[in-house]
C-alpha positions in Angstrom: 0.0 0.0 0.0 1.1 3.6 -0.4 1.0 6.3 1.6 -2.0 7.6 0.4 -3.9 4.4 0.5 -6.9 3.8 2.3 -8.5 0.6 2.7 -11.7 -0.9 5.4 -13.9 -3.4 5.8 -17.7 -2.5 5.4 -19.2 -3.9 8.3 -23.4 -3.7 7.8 -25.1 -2.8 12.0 -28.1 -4.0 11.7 -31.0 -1.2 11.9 -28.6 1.5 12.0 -26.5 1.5 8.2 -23.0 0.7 8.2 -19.3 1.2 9.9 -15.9 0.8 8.1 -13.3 -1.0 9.6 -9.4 0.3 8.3 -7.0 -2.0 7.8 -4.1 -1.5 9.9 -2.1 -0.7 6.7 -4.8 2.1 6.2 -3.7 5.9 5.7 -6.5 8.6 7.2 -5.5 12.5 6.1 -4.7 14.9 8.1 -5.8 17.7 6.8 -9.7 18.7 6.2 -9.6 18.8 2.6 -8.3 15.6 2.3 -10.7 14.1 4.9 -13.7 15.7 3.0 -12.5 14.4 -0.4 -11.8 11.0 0.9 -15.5 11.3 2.2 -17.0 12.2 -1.1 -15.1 9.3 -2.8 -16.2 6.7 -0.7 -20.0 8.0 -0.8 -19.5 8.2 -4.8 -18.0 4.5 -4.8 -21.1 3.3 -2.3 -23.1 5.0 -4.4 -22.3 3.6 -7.9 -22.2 -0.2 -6.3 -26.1 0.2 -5.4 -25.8 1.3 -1.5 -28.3 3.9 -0.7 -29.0 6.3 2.2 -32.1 4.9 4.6 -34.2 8.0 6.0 -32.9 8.1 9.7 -31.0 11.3 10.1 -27.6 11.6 10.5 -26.3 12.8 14.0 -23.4 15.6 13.1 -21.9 15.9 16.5 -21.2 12.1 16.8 -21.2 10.9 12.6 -18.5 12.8 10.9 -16.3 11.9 8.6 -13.3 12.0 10.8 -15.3 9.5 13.0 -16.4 7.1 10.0 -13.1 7.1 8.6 -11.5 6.0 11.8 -14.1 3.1 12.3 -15.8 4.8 14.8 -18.6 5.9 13.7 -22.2 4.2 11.7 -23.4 5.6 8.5 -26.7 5.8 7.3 -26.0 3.8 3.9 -27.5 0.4 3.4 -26.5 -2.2 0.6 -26.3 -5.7 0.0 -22.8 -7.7 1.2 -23.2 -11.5 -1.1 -23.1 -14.2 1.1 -19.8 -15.4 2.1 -18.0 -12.2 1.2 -16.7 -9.7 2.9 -17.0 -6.4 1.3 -13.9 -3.8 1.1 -14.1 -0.4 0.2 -10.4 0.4 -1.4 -9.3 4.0 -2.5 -5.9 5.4 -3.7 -4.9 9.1 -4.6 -4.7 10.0 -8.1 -2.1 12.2 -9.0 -3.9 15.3 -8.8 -4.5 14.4 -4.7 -8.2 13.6 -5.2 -8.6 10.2 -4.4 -10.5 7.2 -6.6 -12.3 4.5 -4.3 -14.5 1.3 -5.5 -15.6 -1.7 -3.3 -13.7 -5.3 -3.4 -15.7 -8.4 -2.4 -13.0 -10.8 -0.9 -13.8 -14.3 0.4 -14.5 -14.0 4.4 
């Protein structure tokens, strides 16, 4: 992995949406920009790979991005893991900084 990679686990809560869970060879940014940009590109990749946001509001104080990038925090996204997998959402900075994510389904 490089630097700029970051890589977790979508872990589905049941009634609540889901929590990623890094990969100890994960790399969170720092810096605000990059957190928000890493934020949009894993909403974009959920997005295009059919997960949708369920109606119950999102908490701001406790659901942030800094939060659901560290694991510690559950999203209001549902989709559908296939049985047997586990389901990895993988992004890696382009070379212009803003980073490119799409999901992995890996054998559990």
């Amino acid at each position: 992995m490089t630097a700029s990679s970051y890589t977790a686990r979508i872990v589905e809560v049941p009634g609540q949406g889901i929590r990623l869970e890094p990969t100890e060879e994960s790399n969170r940014p720092d810096e605000p920009t990059g957190v928000n940009l890493l934020g949009m590109a894993i909403a974009l990749a959920l997005g295009a790979a059919g997960y949708h946001h369920h109606a119950e509001t999102r908490d701001p104080e406790l659901q942030t991005l800094d939060a659901l990038l560290a694991g510690q925090a559950v999203m209001p996204w549902r989709g559908e893991t296939p049985p047997g997998d586990s389901t990895f959402i993988v992004c890696e900075s382009a070379p212009t900084g803003a980073p490119t994510c799409h999901l992995e389904h890996r054998p559990a």
